[in-house]
PDB file of N, CA, C and O in Angstrom, chain B, residues numbered from 101:
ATOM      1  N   UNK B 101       0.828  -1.207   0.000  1.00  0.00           N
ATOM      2  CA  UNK B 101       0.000   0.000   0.000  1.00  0.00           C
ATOM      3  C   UNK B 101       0.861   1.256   0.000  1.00  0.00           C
ATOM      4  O   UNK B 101       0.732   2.153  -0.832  1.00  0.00           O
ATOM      5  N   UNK B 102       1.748   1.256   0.991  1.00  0.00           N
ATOM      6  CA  UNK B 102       2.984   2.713   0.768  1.00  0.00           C
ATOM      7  C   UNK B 102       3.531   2.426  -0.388  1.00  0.00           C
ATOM      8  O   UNK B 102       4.324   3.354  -0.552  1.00  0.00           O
ATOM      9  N   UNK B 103       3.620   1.639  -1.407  1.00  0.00           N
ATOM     10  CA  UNK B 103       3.873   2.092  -3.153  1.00  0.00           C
ATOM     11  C   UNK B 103       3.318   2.700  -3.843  1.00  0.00           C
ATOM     12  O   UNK B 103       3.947   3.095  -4.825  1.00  0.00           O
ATOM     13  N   UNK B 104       2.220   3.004  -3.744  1.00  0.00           N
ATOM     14  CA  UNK B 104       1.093   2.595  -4.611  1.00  0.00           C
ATOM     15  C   UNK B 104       0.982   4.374  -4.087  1.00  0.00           C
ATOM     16  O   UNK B 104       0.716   5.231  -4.929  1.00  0.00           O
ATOM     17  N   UNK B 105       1.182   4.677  -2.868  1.00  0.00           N
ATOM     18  CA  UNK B 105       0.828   6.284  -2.487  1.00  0.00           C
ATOM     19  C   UNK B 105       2.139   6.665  -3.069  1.00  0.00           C
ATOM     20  O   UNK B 105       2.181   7.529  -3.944  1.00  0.00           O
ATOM     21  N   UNK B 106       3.170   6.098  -2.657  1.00  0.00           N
ATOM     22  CA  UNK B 106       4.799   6.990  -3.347  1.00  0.00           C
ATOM     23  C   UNK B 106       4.410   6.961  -4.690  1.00  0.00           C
ATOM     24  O   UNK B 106       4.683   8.001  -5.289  1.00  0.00           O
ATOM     25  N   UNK B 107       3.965   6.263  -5.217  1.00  0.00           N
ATOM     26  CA  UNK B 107       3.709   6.291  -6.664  1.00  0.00           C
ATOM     27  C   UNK B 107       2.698   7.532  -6.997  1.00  0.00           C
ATOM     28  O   UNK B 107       3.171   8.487  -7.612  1.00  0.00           O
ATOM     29  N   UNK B 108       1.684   7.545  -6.713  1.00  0.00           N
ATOM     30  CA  UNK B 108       0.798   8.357  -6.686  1.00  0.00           C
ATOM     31  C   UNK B 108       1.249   9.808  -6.450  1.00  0.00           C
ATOM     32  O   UNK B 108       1.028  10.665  -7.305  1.00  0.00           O
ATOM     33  N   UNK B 109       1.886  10.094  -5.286  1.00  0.00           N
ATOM     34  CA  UNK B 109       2.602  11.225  -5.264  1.00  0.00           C
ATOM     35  C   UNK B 109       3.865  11.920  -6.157  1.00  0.00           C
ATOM     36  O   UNK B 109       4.244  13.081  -6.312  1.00  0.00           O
ATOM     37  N   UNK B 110       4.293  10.676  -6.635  1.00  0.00           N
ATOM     38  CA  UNK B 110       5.547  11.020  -7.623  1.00  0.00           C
ATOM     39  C   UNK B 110       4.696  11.496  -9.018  1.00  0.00           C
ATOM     40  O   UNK B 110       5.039  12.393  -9.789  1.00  0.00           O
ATOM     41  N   UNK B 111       3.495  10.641  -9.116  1.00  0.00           N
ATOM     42  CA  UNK B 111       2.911  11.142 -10.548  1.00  0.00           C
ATOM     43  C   UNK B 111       2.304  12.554 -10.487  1.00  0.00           C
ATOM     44  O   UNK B 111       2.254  13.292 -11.471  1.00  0.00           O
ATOM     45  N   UNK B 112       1.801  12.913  -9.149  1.00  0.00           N
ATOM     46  CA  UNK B 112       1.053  14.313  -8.977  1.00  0.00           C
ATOM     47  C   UNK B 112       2.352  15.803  -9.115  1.00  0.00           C
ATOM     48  O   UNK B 112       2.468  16.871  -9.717  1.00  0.00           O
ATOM     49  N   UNK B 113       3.048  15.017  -8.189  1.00  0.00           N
ATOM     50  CA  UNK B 113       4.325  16.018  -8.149  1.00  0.00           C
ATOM     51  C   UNK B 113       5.219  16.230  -9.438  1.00  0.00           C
ATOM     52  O   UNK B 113       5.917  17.241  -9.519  1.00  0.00           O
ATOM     53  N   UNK B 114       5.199  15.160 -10.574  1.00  0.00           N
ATOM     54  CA  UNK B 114       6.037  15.588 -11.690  1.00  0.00           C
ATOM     55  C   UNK B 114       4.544  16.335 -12.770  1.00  0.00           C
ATOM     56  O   UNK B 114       4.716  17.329 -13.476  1.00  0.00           O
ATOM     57  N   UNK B 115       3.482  15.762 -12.689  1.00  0.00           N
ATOM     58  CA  UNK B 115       2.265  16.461 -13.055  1.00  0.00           C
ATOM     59  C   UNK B 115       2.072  17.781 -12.431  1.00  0.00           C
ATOM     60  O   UNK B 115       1.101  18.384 -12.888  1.00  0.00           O
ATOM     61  N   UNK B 116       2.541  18.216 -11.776  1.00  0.00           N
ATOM     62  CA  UNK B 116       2.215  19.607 -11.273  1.00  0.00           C
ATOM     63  C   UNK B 116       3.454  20.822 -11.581  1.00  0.00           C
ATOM     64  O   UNK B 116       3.300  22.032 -11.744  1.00  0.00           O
ATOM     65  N   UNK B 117       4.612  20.074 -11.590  1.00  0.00           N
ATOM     66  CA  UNK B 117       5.667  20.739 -12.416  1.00  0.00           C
ATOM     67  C   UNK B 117       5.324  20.877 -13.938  1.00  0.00           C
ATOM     68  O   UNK B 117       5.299  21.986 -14.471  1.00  0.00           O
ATOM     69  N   UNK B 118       5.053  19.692 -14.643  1.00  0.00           N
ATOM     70  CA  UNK B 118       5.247  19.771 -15.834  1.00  0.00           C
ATOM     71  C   UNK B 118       3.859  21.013 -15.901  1.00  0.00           C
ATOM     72  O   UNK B 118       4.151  21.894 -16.710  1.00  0.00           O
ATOM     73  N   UNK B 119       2.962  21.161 -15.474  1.00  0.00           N
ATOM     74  CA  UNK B 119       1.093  21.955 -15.794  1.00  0.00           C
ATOM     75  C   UNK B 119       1.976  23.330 -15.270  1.00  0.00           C
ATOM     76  O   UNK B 119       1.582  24.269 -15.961  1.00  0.00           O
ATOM     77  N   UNK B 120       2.997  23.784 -14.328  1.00  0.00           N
ATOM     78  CA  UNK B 120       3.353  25.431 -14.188  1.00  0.00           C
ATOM     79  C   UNK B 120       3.894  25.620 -14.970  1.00  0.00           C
ATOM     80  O   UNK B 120       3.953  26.836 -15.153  1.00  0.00           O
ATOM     81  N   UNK B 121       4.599  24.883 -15.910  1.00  0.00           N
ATOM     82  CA  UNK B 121       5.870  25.306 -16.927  1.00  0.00           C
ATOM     83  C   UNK B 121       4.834  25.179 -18.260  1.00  0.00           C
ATOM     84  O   UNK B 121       5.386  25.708 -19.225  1.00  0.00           O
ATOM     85  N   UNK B 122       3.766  24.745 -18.539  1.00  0.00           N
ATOM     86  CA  UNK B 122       3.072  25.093 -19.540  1.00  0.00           C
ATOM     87  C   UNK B 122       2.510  26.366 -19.007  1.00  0.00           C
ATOM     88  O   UNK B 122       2.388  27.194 -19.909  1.00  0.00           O
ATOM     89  N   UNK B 123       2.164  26.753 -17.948  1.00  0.00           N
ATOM     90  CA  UNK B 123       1.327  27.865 -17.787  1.00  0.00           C
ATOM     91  C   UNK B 123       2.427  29.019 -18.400  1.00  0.00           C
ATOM     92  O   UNK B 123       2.262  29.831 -19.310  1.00  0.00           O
ATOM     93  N   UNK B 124       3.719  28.742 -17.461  1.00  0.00           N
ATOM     94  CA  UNK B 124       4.868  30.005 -17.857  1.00  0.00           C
ATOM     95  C   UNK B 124       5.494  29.679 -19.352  1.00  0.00           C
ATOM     96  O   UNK B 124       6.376  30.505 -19.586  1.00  0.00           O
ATOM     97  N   UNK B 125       5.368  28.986 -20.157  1.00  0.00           N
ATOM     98  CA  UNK B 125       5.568  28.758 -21.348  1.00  0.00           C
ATOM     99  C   UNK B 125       4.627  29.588 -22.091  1.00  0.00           C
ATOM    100  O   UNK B 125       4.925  30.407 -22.961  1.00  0.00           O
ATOM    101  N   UNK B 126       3.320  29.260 -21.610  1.00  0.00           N
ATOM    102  CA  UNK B 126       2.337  29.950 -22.771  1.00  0.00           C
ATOM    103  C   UNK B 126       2.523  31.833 -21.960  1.00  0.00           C
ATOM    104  O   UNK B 126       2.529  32.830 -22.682  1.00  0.00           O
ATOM    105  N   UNK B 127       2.599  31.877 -21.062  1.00  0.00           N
ATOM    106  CA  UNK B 127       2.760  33.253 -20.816  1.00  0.00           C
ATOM    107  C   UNK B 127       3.882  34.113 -21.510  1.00  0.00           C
ATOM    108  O   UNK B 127       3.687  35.243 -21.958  1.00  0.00           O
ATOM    109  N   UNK B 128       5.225  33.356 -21.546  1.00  0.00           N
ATOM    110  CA  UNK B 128       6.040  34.354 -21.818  1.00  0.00           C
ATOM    111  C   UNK B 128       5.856  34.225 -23.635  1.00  0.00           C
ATOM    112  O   UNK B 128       5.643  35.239 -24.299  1.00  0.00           O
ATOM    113  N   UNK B 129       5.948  33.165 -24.130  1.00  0.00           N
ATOM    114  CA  UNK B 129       5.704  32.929 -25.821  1.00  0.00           C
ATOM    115  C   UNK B 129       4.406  34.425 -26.145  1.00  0.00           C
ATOM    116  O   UNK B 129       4.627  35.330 -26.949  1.00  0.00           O
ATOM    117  N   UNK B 130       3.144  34.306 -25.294  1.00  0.00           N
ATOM    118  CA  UNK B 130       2.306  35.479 -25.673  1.00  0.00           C
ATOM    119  C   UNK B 130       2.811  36.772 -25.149  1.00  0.00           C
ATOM    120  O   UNK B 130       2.386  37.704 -25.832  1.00  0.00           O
ATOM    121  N   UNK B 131       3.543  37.132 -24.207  1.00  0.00           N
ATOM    122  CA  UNK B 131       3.899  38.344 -24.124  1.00  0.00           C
ATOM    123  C   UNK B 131       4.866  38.936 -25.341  1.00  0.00           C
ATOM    124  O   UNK B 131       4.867  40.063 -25.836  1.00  0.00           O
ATOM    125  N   UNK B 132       5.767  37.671 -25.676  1.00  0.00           N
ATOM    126  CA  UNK B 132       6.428  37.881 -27.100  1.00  0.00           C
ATOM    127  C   UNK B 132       6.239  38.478 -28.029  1.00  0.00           C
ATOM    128  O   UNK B 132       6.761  39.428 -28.613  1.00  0.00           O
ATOM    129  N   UNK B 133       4.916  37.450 -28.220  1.00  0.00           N
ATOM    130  CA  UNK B 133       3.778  38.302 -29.692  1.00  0.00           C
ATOM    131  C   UNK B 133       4.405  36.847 -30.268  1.00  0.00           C
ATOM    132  O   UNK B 133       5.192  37.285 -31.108  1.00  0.00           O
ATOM    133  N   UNK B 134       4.519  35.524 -30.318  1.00  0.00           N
ATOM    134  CA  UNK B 134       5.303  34.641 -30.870  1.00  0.00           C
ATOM    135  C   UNK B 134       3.801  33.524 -30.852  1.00  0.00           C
ATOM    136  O   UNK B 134       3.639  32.616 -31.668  1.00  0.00           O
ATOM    137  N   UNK B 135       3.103  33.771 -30.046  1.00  0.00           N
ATOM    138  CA  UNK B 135       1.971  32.578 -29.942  1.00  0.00           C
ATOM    139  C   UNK B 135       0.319  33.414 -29.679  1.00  0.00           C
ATOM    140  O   UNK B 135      -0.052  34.097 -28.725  1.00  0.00           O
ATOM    141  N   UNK B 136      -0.280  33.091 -30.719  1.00  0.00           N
ATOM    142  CA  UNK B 136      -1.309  33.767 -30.910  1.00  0.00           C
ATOM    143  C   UNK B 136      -2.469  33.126 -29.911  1.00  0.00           C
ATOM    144  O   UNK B 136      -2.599  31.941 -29.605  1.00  0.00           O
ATOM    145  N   UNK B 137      -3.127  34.051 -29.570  1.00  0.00           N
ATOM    146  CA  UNK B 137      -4.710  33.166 -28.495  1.00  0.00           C
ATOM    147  C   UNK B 137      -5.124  31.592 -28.810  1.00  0.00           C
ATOM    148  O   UNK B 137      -5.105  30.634 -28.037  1.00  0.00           O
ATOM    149  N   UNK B 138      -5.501  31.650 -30.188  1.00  0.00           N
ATOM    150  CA  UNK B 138      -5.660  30.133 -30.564  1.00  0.00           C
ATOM    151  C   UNK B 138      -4.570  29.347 -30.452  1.00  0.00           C
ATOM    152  O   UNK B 138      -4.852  28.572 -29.539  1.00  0.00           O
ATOM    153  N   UNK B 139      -3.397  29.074 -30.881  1.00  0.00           N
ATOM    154  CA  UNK B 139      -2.548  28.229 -30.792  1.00  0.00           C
ATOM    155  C   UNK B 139      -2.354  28.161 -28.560  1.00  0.00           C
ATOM    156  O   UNK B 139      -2.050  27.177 -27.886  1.00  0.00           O
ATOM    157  N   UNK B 140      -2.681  29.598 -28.067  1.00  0.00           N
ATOM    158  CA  UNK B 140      -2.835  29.325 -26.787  1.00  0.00           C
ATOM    159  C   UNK B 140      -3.828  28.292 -26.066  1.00  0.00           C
ATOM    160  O   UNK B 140      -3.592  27.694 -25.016  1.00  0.00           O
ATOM    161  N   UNK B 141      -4.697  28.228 -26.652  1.00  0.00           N
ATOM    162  CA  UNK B 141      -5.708  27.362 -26.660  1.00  0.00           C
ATOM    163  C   UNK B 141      -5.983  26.159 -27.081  1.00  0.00           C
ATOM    164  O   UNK B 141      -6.863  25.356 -26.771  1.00  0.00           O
ATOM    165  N   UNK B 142      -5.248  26.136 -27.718  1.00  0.00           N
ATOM    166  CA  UNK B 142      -5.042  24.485 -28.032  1.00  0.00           C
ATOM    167  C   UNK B 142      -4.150  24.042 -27.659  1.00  0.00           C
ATOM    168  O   UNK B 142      -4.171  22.815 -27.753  1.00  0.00           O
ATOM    169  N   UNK B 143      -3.073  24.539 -27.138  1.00  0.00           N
ATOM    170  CA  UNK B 143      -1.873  24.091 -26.265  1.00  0.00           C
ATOM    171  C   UNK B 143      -2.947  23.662 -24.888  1.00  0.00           C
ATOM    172  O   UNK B 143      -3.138  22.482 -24.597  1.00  0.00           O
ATOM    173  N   UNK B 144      -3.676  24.964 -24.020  1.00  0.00           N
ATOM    174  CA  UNK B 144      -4.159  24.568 -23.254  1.00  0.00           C
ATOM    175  C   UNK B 144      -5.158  23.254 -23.105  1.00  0.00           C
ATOM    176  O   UNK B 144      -5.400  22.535 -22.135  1.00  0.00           O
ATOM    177  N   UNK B 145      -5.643  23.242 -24.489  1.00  0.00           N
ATOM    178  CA  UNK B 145      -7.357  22.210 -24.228  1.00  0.00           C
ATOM    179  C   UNK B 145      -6.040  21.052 -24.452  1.00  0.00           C
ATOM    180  O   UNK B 145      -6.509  19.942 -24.197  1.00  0.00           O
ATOM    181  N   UNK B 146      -5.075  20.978 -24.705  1.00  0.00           N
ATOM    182  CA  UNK B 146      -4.376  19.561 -24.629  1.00  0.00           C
ATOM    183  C   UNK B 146      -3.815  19.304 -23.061  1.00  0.00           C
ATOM    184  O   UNK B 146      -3.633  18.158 -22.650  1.00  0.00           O
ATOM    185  N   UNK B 147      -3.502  20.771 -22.036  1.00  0.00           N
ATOM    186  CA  UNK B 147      -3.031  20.523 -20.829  1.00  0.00           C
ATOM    187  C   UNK B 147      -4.547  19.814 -20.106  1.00  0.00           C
ATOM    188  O   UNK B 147      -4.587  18.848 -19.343  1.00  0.00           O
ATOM    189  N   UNK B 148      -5.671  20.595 -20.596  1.00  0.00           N
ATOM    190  CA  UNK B 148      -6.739  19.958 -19.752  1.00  0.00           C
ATOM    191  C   UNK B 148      -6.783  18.304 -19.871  1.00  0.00           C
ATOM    192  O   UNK B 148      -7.056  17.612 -18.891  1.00  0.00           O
ATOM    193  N   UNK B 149      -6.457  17.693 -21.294  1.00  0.00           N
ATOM    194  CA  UNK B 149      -6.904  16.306 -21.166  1.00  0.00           C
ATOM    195  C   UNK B 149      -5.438  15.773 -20.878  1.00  0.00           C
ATOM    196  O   UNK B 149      -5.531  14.546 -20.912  1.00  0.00           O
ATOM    197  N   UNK B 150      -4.667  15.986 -20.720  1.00  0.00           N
ATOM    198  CA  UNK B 150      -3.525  15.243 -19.814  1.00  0.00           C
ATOM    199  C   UNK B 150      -4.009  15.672 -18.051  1.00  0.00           C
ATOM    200  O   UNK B 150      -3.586  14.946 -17.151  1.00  0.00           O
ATOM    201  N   UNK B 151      -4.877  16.848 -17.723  1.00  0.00           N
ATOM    202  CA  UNK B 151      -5.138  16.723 -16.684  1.00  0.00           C
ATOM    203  C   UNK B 151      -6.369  15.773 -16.252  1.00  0.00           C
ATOM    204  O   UNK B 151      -6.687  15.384 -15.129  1.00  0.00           O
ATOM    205  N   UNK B 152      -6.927  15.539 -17.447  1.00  0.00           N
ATOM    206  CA  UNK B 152      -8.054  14.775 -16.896  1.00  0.00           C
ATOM    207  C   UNK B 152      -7.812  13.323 -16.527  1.00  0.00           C
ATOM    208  O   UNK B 152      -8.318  12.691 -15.599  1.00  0.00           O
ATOM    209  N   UNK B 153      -6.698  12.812 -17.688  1.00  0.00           N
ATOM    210  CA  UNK B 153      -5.943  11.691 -17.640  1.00  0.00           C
ATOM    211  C   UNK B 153      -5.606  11.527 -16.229  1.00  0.00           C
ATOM    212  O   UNK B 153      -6.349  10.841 -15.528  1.00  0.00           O
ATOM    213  N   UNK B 154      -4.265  12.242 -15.590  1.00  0.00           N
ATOM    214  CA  UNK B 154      -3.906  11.989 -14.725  1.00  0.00           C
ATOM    215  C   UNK B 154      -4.610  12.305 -13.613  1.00  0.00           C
ATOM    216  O   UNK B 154      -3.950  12.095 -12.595  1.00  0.00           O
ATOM    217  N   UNK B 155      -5.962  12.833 -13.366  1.00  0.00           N
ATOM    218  CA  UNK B 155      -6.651  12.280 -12.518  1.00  0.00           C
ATOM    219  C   UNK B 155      -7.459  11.117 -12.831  1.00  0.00           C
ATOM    220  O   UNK B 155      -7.968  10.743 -11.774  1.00  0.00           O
ATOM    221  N   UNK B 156      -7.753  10.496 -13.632  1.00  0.00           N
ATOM    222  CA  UNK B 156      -8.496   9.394 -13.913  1.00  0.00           C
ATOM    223  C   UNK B 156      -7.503   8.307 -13.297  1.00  0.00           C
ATOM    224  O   UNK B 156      -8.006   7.370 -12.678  1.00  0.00           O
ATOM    225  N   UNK B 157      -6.015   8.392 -13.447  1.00  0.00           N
ATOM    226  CA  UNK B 157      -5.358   7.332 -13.078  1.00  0.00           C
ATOM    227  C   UNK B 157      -4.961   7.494 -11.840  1.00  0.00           C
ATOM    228  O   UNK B 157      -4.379   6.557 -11.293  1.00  0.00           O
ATOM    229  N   UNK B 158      -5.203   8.778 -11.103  1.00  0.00           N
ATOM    230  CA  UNK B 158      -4.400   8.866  -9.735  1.00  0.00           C
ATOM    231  C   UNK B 158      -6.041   8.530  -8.601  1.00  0.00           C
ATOM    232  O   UNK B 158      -6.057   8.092  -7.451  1.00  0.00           O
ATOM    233  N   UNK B 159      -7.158   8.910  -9.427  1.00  0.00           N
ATOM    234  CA  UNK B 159      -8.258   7.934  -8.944  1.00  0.00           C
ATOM    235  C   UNK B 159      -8.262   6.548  -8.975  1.00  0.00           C
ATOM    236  O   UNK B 159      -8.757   6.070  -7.955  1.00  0.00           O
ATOM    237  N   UNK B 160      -7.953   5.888  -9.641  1.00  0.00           N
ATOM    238  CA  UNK B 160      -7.943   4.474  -9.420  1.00  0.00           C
ATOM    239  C   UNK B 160      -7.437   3.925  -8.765  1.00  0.00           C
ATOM    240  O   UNK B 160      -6.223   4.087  -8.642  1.00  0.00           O
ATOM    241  N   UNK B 161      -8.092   3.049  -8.063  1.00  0.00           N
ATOM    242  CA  UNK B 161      -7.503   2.178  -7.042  1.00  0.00           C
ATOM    243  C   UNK B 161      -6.493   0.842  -7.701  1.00  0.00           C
ATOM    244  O   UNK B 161      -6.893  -0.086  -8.403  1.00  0.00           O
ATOM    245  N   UNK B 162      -5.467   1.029  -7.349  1.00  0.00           N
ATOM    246  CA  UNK B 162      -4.227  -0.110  -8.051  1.00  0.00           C
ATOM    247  C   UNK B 162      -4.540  -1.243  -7.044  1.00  0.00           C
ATOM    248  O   UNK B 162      -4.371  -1.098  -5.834  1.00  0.00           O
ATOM    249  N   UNK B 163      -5.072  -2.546  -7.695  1.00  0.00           N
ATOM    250  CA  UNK B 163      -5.257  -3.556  -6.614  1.00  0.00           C
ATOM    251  C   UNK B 163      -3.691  -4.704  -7.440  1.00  0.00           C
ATOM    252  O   UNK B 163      -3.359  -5.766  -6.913  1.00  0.00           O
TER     253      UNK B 163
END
């Protein structure tokens, strides 16, 4: 059972790094003038379904 949480925590914690560095990615690229609203937006609607992912799997119970 303490795997299965280290695990869980290792996936949230590299998932939560990788979701700020898209946030500061798409921020500084648009302050640029280098990434337009839409291409912002579809960068994002792809962070949402890797977020939905990794809660779908950090919900599941690993038997």
């Amino acid at each position: 059972m303490d795997g299965v949480v280290a695990f869980k925590t290792l996936i949230g914690a590299l998932f939560l790094f990788w979701f700020m560095s898209v946030i500061l990615m798409t921020q500084k690229t648009m302050s640029n003038n280098r990434m337009g609203v839409r291409e912002a937006g579809m960068l994002w609607m792809k962070a949402l379904f890797v977020v939905l992912f990794v809660v779908i799997i950090l919900t599941i119970n690993f038997k």
